[in-house]
C-alpha positions in Angstrom: -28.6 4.7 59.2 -30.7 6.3 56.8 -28.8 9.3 56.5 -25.4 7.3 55.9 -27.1 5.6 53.5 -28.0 8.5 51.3 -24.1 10.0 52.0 -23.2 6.7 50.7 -24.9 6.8 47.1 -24.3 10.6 46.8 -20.8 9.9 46.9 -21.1 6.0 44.7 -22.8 8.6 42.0 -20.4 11.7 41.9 -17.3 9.2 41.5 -19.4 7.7 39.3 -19.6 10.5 37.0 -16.5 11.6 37.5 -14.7 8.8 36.2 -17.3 8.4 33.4 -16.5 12.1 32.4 -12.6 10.8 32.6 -13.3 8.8 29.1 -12.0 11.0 26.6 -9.5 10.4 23.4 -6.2 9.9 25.7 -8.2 6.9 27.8 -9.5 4.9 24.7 -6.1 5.3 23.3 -4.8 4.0 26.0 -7.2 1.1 26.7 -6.9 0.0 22.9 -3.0 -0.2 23.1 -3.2 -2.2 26.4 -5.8 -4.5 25.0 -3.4 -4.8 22.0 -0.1 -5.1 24.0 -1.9 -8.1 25.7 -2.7 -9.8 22.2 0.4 -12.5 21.0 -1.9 -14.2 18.6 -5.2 -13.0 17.0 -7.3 -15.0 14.6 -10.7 -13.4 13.1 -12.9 -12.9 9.8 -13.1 -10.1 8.1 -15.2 -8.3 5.4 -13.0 -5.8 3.2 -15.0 -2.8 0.9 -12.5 -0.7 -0.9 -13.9 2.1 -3.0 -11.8 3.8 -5.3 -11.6 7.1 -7.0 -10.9 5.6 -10.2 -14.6 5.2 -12.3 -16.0 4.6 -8.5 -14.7 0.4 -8.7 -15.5 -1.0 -5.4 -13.9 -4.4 -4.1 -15.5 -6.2 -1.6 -13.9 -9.5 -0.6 -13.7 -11.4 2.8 -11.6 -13.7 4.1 -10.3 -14.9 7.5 -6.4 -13.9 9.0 -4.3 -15.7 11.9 -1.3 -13.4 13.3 1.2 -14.0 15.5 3.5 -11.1 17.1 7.4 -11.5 16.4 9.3 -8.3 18.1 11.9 -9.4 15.7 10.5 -9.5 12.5 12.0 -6.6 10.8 9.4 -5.6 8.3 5.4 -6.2 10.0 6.5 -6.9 13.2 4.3 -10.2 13.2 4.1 -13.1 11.2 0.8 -14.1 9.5 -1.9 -16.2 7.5 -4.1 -14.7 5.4 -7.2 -16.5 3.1 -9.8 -14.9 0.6 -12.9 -16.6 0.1 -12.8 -15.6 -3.4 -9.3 -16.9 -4.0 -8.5 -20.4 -4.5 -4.5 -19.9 -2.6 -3.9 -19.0 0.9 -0.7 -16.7 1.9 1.5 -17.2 5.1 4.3 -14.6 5.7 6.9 -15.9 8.5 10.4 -15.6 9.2 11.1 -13.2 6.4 9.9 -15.5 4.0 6.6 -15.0 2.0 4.4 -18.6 0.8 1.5 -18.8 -1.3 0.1 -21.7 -1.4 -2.2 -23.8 -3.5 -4.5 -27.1 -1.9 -5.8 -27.8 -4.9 -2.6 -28.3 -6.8 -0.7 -29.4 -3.6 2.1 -26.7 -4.5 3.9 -24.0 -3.3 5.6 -20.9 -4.2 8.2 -18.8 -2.0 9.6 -15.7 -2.5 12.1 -13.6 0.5 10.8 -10.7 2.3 8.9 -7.7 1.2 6.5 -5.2 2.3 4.6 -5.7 -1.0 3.4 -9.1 0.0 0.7 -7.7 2.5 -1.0 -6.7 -0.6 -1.4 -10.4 -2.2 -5.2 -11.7 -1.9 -4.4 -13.5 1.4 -2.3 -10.5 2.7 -5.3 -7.9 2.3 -7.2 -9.7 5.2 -4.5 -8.6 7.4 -5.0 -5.0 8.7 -2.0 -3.3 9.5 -3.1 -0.8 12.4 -4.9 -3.8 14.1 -1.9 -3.8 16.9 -1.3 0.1 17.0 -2.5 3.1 16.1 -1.1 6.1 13.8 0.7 8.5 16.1 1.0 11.4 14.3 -2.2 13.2 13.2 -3.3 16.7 13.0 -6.6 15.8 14.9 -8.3 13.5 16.9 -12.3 13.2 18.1 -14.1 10.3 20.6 -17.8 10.0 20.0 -20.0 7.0 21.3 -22.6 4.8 20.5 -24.4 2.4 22.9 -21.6 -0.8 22.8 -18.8 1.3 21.4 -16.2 3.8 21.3 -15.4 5.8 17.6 -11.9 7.3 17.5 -12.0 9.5 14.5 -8.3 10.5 13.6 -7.6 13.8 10.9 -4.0 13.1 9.1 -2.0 15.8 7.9 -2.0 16.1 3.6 0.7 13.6 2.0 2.5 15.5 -0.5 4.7 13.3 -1.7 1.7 10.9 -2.9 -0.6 13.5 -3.6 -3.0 11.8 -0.8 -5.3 15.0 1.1 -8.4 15.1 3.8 -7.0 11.2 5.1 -9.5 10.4 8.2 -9.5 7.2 9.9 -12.2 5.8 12.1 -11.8 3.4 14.4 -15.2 1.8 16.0 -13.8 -0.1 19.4 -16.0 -2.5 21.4 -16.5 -1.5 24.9 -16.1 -4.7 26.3 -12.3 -5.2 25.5 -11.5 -1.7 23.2 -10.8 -4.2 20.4 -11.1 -3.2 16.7 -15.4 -3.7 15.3 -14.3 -1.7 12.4 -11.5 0.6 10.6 -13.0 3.0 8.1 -10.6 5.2 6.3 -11.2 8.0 3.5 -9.1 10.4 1.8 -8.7 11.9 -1.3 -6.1 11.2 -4.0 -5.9 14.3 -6.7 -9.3 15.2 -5.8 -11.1 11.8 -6.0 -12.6 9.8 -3.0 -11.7 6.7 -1.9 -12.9 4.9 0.8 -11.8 1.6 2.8 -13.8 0.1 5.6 -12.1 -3.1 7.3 -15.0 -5.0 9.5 -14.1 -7.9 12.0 -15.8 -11.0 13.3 -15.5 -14.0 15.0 -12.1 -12.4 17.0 -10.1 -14.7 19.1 -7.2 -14.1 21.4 -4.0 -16.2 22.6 -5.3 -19.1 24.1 -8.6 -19.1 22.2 -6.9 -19.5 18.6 -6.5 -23.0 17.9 -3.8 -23.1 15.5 -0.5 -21.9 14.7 1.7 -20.4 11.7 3.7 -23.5 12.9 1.1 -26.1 12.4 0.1 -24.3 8.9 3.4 -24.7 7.4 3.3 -28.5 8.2 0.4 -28.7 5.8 2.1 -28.1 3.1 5.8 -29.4 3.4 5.1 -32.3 1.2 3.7 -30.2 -1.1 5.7 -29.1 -4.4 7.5 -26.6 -4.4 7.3 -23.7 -8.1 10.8 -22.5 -8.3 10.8 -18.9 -9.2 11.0 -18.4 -12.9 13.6 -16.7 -14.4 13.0 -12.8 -15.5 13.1 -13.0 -19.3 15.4 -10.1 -21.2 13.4 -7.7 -23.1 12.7 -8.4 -26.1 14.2 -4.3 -26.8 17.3 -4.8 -25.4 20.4 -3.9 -27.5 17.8 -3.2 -30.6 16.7 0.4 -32.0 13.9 1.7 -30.3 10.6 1.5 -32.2 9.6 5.3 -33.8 7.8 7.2 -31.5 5.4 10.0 -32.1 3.1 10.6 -29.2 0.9 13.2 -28.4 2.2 15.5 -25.9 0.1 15.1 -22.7 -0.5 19.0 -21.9 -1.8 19.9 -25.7 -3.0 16.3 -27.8 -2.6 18.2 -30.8 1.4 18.6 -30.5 2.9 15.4 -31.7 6.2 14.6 -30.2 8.7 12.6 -32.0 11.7 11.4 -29.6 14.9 12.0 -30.5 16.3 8.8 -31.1 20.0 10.7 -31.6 20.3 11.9 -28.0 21.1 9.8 -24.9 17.3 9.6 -23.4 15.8 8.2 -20.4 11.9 6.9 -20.4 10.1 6.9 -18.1 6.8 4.7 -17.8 4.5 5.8 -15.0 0.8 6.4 -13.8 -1.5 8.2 -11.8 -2.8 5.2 -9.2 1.2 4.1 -8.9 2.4 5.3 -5.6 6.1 4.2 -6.1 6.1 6.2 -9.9 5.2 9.6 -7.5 7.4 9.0 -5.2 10.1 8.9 -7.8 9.6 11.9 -9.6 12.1 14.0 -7.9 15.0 11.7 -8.8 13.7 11.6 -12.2 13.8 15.2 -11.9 17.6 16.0 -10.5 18.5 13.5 -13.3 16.9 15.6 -16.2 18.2 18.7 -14.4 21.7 17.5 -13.6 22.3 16.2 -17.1 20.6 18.6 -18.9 22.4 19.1 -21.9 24.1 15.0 -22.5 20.2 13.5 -21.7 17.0 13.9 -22.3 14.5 12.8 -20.3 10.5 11.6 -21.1 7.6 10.3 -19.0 5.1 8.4 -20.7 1.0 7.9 -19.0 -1.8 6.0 -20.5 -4.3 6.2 -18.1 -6.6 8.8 -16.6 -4.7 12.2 -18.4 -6.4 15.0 -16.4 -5.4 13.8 -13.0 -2.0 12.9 -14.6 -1.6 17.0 -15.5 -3.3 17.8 -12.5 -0.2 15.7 -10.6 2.4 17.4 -12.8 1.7 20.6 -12.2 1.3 20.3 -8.4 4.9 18.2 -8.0 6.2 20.8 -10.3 7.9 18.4 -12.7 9.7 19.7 -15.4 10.6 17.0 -17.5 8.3 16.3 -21.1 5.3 13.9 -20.2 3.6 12.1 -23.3 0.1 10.0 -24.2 1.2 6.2 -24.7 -1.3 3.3 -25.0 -1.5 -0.2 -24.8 0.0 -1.3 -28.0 3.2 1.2 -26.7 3.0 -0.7 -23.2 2.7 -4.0 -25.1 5.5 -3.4 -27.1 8.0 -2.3 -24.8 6.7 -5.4 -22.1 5.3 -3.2 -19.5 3.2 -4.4 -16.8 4.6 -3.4 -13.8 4.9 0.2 -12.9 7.3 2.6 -12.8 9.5 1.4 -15.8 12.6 3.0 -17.0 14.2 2.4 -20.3 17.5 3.9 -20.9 19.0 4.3 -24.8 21.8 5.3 -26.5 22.3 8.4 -28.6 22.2 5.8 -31.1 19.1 4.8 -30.5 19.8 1.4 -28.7 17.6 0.3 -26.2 20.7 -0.4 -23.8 19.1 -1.2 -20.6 15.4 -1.6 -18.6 14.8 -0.7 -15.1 12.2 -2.4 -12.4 11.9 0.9 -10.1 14.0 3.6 -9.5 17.4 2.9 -8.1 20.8 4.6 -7.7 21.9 2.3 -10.5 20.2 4.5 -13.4 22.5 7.1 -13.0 25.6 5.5 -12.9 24.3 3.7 -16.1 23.9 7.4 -17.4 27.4 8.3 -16.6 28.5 5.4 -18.2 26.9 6.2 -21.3 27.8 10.2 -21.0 31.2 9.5 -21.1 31.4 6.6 -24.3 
């Protein structure tokens, strides 16, 4: 009896360690995804410290989020309520449709569907790898601690928003592989930034009380804001203001644009991921229309990492030093901005982001 005995607990300990050596990367994936694929609804609070490269500006808010899956929403894949402490309106995205709200004024506003509005106060509570993780990566490492798992993940360099050395850590609860914390760093033109996502108070399905439902009966008797109208630029169909700028590779080269040539401007900075990402089709346009247009980009902020960017996206086109009275007096405060004018020197038309329409306005204009 003895003797079986001690067989027994040989044996209780070697599967024992064998399936404890089994817990590698591939089996904390796979228990986070099939703690997540359980989830419908997830409610918890959550502190948010975002460091940035910029003059080292840390934000550190907190706030509480409510989510519920939708397999047919088309741009999250969830619906959701999101509340910072700091911030006196609370956000609910939900059938396509994005709310903010205000309890004190009892108002609303509403506004259709856009990825953008997971970055209003409310919509930075809501993390969006909270349901999956990144699949593609270069690298991935498991370490422990005593109550939980870290799942460090190395991402392949970003080129197209300059965005290098991107790791994100992952610190899973043993108990049920859910999310304690998500830290992510990376470097953007060869500046740090760091942003570290820590969650509380979590509860699942049946343990959330409330619904996106129930949260947009609070406030159907409320007012609704009607969406203001976008007012013209003042510019528009009026000469463009002189312009002598310093040219943003030598300061001491004063530029005057050529107010006699077809020209499109070009408002952009460094932190604006959207003005990057343009670049090339700013580019083809200046090389496609090279002799009929003439093409300038125009940065007020942070001028070394703005060369820095140039040089490495191998843009061609002339880049200038604007300011705030420039930015004031075109109405920029939105970023990028594209102003196209005549070979007259009439501010003809203004341009929220890049879009197919810029070119065609060009064509327009070429062939006058």
């Amino acid at each position: 009896m003895k003797k079986t005995f001690i067989i027994l607990s040989v044996m209780i300990a070697f599967y024992s360690c064998k399936e404890e050596a089994n817990i590698d990367t591939k089996y904390v994936i796979a228990k986070f995804q099939e703690t997540a694929d359980t989830i419908y609804t997830l409610e918890y609070r959550m502190q948010k410290i975002d460091t940035f490269a910029k003059g080292g500006t840390v934000w550190n808010n907190t706030g509480v989020a409510l989510i519920e899956k939708d397999n047919n929403d088309k741009i999250f894949g969830f619906s959701f309520y999101g509340k910072r402490n700091d911030y006196d309106k609370e956000y609910i995205y939900d059938a396509g449709n994005g709310f903010e709200i205000s309890i004190t004024d009892k108002t609303y506003e509403m506004e259709p569907a856009h990825f953008g509005f997971i970055g209003s106060p409310g919509g930075q509570m809501v993390h969006q790898n909270i349901f999956k993780l990144d699949s593609v990566y270069k690298n991935v490492t498991l370490s422990e601690t005593e109550n939980s798992y870290l799942l460090s993940f190395e991402f392949e360099n970003d080129t197209v928003y300059n965005v290098s050395d991107r790791i994100m850590v992952y610190e899973l609860n043993k108990t049920d592989f859910f999310p304690i914390k998500i830290k992510q760093t990376a470097y953007a033109l060869g500046n740090k930034t760091v942003s570290i996502s820590k969650f509380s108070e979590v509860k699942f399905n049946n343990n959330v009380n409330t619904t996106i439902k129930d949260l947009k009966k609070g406030f159907q008797d409320y007012d609704i804001i009607q969406p203001e109208q976008r007012k013209p630029n003042m510019l528009l169909t009026k000469k463009i203001p002189l312009l002598e700028l310093p040219d943003l590779f030598d300061n001491n080269n004063i530029v005057k644009v050529n107010n006699n040539k077809l020209t499109l401007i070009d408002f952009w900075e460094v932190w604006c991921g959207p003005c990057i990402a343009s670049f090339p089709n700013v580019e083809n346009l200046k090389n496609k229309f090279s002799t009929k247009l003439s093409v300038i980009g125009i940065v007020s902020e942070d001028f070394e990492n703005a060369i820095k960017l140039i040089e490495k996206k191998g843009t061609t086109f002339q880049n200038l030093v604007g300011n705030n009275d420039l930015k004031k007096e075109f109405g920029v405060n939105s970023w990028p901005r594209y102003f196209l004018i005549d070979n007259n020197g009439i501010v003809q038309k203004e341009y929220f982001g890049f879009s197919e329409q810029i070119e065609k306005d060009i064509k327009v204009y070429i062939n006058k």
